[in-house]
C-alpha positions in Angstrom: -1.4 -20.2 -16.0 -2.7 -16.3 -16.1 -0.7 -14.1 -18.4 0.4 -10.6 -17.0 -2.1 -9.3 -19.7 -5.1 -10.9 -18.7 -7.7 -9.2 -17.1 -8.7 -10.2 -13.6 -11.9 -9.9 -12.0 -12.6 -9.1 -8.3 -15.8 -9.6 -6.0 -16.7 -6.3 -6.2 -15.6 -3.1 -8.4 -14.5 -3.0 -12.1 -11.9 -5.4 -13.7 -8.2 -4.6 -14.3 -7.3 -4.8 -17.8 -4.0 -6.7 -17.1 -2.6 -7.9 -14.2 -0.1 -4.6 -13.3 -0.6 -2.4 -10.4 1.3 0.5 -9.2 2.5 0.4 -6.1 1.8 3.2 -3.5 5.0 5.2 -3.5 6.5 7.5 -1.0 7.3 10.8 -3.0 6.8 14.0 -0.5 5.4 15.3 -3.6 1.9 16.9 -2.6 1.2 20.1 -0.1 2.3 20.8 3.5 -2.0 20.3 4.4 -2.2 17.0 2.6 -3.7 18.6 -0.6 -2.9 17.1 -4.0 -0.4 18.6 -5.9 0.1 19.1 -10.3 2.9 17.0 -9.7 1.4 14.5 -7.8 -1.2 14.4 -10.5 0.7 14.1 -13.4 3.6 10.9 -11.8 0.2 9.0 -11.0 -1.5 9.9 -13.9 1.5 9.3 -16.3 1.3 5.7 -15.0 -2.5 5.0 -15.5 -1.6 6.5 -19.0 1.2 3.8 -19.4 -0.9 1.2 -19.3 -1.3 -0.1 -15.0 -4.5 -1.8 -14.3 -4.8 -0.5 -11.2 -3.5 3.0 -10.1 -2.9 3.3 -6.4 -1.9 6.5 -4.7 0.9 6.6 -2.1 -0.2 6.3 1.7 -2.7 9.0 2.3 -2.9 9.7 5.8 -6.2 9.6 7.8 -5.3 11.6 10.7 -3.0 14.8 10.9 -1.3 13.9 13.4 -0.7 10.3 11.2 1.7 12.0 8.7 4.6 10.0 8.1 6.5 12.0 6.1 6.8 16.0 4.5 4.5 16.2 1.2 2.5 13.5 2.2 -1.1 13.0 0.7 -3.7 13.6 3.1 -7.4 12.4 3.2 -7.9 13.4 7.0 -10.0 16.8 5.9 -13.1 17.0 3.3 -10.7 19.9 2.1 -8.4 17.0 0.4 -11.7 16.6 -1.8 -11.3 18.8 -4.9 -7.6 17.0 -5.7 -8.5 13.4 -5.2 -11.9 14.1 -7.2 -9.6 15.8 -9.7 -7.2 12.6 -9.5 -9.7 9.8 -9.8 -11.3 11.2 -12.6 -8.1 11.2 -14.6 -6.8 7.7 -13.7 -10.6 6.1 -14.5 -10.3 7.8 -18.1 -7.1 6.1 -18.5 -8.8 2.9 -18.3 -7.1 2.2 -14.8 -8.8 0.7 -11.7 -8.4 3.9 -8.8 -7.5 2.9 -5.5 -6.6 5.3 -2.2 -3.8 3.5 0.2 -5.3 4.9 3.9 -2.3 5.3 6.0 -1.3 6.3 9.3 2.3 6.3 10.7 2.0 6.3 14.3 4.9 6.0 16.2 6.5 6.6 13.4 4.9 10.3 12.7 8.5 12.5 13.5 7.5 14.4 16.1 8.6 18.2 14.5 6.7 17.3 11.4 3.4 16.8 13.3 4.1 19.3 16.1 3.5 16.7 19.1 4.3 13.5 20.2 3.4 10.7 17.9 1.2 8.3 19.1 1.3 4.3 19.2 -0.7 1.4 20.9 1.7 1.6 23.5 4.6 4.1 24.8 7.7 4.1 23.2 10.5 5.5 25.1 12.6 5.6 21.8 9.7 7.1 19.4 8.7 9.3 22.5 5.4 8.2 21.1 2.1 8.2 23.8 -0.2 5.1 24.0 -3.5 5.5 22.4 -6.6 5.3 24.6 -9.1 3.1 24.1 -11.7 5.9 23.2 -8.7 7.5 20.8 -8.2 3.9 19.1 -12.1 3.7 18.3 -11.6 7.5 17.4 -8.8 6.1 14.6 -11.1 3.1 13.4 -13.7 5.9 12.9 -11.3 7.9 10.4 -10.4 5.1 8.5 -13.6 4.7 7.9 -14.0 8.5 7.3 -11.0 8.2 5.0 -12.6 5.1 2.7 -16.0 7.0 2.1 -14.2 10.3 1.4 -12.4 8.3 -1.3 -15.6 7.0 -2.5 -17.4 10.4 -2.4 -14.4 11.8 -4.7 -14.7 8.6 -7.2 -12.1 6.2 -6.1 -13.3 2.6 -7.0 -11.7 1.2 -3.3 -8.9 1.8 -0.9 -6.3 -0.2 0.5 -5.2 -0.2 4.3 -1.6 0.2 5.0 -1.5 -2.6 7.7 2.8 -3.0 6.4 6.2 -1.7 7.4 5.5 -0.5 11.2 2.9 1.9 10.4 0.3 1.9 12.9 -1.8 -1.0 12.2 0.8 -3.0 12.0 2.0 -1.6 15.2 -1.1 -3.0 17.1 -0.8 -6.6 15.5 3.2 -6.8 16.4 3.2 -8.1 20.2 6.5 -6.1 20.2 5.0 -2.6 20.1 1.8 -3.8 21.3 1.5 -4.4 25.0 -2.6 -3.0 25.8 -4.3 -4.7 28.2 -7.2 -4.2 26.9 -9.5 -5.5 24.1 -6.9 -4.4 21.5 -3.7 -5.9 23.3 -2.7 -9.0 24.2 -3.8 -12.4 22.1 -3.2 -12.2 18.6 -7.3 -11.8 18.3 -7.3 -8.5 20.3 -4.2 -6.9 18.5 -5.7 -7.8 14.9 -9.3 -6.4 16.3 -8.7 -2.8 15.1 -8.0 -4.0 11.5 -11.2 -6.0 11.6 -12.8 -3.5 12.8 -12.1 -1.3 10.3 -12.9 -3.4 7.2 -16.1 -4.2 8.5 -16.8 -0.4 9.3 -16.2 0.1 5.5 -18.3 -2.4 4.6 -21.0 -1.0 6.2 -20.6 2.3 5.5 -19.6 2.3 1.9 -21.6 1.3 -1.5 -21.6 -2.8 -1.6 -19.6 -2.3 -5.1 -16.7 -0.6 -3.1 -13.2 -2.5 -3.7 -11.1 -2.9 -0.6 -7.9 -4.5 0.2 -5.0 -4.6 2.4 -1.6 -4.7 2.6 0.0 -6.8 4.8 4.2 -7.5 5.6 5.0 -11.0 6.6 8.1 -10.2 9.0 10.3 -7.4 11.1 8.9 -4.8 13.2 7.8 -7.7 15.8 6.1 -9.6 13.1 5.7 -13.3 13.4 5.8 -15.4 10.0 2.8 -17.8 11.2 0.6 -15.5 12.9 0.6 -12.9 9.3 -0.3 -16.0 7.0 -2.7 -17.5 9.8 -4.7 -14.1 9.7 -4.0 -13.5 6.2 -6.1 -16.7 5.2 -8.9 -15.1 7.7 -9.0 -11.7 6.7 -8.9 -13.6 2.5 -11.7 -16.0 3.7 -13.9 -13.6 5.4 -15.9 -12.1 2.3 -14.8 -8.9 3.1 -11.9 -7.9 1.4 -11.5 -8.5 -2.2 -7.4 -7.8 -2.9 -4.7 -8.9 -0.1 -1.4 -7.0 -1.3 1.5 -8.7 0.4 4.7 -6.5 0.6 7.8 -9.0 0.1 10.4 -6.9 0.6 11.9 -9.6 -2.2 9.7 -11.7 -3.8 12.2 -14.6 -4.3 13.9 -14.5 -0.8 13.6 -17.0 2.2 11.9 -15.9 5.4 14.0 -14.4 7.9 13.0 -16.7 10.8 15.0 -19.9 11.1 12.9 -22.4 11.6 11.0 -21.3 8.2 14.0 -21.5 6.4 14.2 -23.8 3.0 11.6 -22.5 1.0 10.6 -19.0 -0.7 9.0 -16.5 1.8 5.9 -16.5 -1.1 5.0 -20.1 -0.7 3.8 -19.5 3.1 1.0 -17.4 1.4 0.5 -18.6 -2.2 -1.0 -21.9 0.1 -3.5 -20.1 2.3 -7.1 -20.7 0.9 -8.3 -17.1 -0.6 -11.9 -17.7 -0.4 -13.1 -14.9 -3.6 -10.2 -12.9 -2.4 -7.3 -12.0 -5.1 -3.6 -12.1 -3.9 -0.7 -10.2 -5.0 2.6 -9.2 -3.9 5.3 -6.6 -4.1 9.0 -6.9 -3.6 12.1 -6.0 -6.2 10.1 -7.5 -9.2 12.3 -5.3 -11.7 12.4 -6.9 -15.3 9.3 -8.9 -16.8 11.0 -12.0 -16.5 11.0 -11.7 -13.0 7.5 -10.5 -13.3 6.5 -13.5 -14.9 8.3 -15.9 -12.6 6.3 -14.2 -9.7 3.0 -14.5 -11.7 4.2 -18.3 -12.2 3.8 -19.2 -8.0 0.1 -19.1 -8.0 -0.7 -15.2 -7.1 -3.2 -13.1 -9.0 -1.4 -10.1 -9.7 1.8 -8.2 -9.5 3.1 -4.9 -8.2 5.8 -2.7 -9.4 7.7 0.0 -7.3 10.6 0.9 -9.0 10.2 -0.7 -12.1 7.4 2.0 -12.1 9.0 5.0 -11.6 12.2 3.9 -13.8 9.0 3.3 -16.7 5.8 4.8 -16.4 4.9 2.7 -19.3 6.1 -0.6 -18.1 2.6 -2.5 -18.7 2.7 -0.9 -22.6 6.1 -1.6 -23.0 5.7 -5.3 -22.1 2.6 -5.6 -24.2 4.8 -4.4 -27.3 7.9 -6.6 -26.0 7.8 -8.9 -23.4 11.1 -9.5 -22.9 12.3 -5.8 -23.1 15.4 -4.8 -21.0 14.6 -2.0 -18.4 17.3 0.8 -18.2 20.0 0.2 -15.2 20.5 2.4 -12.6 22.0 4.3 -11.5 19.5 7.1 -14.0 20.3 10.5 -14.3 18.1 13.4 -12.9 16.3 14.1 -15.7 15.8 10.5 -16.9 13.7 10.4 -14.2 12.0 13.8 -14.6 11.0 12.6 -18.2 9.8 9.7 -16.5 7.0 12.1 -14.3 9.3 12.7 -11.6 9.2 16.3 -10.3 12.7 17.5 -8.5 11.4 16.3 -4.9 10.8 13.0 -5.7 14.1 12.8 -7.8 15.8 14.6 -4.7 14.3 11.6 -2.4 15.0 9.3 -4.7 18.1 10.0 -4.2 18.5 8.7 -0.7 18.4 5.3 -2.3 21.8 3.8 -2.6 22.8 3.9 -6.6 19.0 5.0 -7.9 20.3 8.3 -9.4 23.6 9.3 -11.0 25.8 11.8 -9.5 
C-alpha cells in the first residue's frame, strides 16, 4: 500500500511529490472582475509552501455570467492573465503540481450578482434561471475550452472541471434539472455529452503534456449513484483524463439511496476499472489517521478542505509527525489569519456552524 508521501505519477504532466492536494476552496477572496487578488495569492501560495503536491485554485469561472459567488476567480477574460501567470509561477517554485478548477454556476449564478437571469439546461421557475440554447451550450463547451488554454498560456500544468455540487455541468447530467430535448437532454448519453465534449476539446486544443481532471459528486441535486460510477469508469477508461477527483461529502459514509445501503459510499468507485486514470476523493478527511484510512481503500490520492485552511502546512507537518493532532475548532479569527486567511475568508468562514470562535 502507497504511503501519503509517495510520489505519484500521472499520464501526462509532472509528478506530485506526495499524495496531498488542496482542494479548490470557496473564499470570495479575489476582485469584483475575476482578477487575482495578494490575498488570493498568498492562502494558495502559503499552501504550495506547506508542502501540497498539487495546488488547485478555487472554481474559476469561465463565463461572467457563470459567477457563483462575490470575489470569485475568473478566467472568462485574457485580462485574468497577469494574476494567474503571477500565481502559477509561485506555486511551481514551491515544488507543487498547479492546477485551475474551470467552473460555472449556472442556475446557481444569484441573479443581482450577475445582473441577469442565470442560465441552466432547462428553466427553473425557482432559480428564475432561462434554458440554454443549443447554439449557447456549444457557446459554453467553447469557453471551457477557452478557459483550459488560458490556464496553459499563463503556466498552469492542467485544470480540473467542476462537474460537482449543482454547478452547471452537473446540472446537464442530473435528469432532474435536465429536461432538453435535444442532443444534450434526455438519455444519460446526451446529458453527459457536454462534459465529453469538453475534455475532448481540451485535448485537442491544448499541449499533449496538459493534465486534466474532473470532479465528479456521486449523489443529490438529481444525481443517481449508478449512473455517476457507470460514467465515471468511462470518462477513467477513455484515455483522456488523467485525475478523477470524487467529492464525498464524507468519505466514510453510506450512500444516500436505499437500495445501496450496506457498504461505504467509496467502494462504488474504488471498484471501477481506472484505465491510466488516477482517483481521489474529498470529504471531511480531517486528521491523518483518517487520511491514511482513506488512502487504505484503494484510491491514489487525497484531498484536504478544511484540514487545509486550519494548516497550511498539513503535508510538512505530517512528514515531521504522522500522527500529529490538528487544532479543534471552533479557531479564533486570527488563528486563521496566521494560517493565510484574509478577513473575507475568515468572515465566510464564519457561516460555517462552529469553524470560528465568537
Amino acid at each position: 500500500m502507497p504511503s501519503l508521501l509517495d510520489p505519484l505519477s500521472f499520464t501526462r504532466g509532472p509528478d506530485m511529490k506526495n499524495r496531498f492536494m488542496l482542494a479548490p476552496l470557496t473564499n470570495c477572496q479575489s476582485h469584483e472582475d475575476g482578477v487575482l487578488s495578494d490575498d488570493e495569492y498568498h492562502w494558495l501560495t502559503l499552501r504550495a509552501k506547506g508542502g501540497f503536491g498539487l495546488t488547485m485554485t478555487c472554481a474559476a469561472h469561465v463565463q461572467a455570467n457563470g459567477q457563483g459567488f462575490p470575489g470569485q476567480l475568473g478566467i472568462w477574460s485574457d485580462h485574468h492573465h497577469e494574476g494567474l501567470a503571477r500565481l502559477a509561477t509561485k506555486i511551481k517554485s514551491e515544488g507543487s503540481v498547479s492546477i485551475v478548477q474551470l467552473h460555472h454556476a449556472g442556475m446557481r449564478s444569484p441573479a443581482d450578482l450577475i445582473g441577469e437571469a442565470p442560465v441552466c439546461p432547462s428553466a427553473d421557475s425557482e432559480t428564475g434561471a432561462r434554458a440554454l440554447t443549443t447554439a449557447e451550450v456549444k457557446d459554453l463547451v467553447e469557453d471551457f475550452i477557452k478557459g483550459a488554454e488560458r490556464a496553459e498560456k499563463a503556466g498552469f500544468e492542467g485544470v480540473e472541471l467542476h462537474g460537482a455540487h449543482g454547478y452547471i455541468l452537473c446540472q446537464f447530467c442530473s435528469e432532474e434539472t435536465n429536461q432538453r430535448t435535444d442532443e444534450y437532454g434526455g438519455s444519460a448519453e446526451n446529458r453527459w455529452r457536454i462534459v465529453f465534449e469538453i475534455i475532448e476539446g481540451i485535448r485537442a486544443r491544448c499541449d499533449s503534456n496538459f493534465m486534466l481532471g474532473i470532479r465528479l459528486s456521486p449523489e443529490r441535486f438529481g444525481l443517481k449513484l449508478t449512473e455517476v460510477a457507470s460514467m465515471a469508469e468511462r470518462l477513467m477508461q477513455s484515455g483522456q483524463l488523467d485525475f478523477l477527483d470524487m467529492s464525498l461529502w464524507d468519505s466514510f459514509k453510506e450512500p444516500t439511496e436505499e437500495e445501496h445501503k450496506g457498504r461505504p459510499l467509496i467502494d462504488f468507485f474504488t471498484e471501477l476499472k481506472r484505465g491510466d486514470t488516477r482517483l481521489g476523493v474529498a470529504g471531511k478527511i480531517r486528521t491523518p489517521q483518517e487520511a491514511e484510512k482513506v488512502l487504505a481503500t484503494g484510491i491514489d490520492w487525497i484531498m484536504l478542505g478544511r484540514a487545509a485552511i486550519l494548516h497550511h502546512d498539513f503535508p510538512e507537518r505530517y512528514a515531521q509527525d504522522n500522527s500529529f493532532v490538528p487544532v479543534g475548532l471552533p479557531v479564533t479569527s486570527q488563528y486563521l489569519k496566521d494560517e493565510g486567511l484574509s478577513d473575507t475568508f475568515v468572515t465566510y468562514m464564519d457561516n460555517w456552524p462552529g469553524f470560528v470562535e465568537g
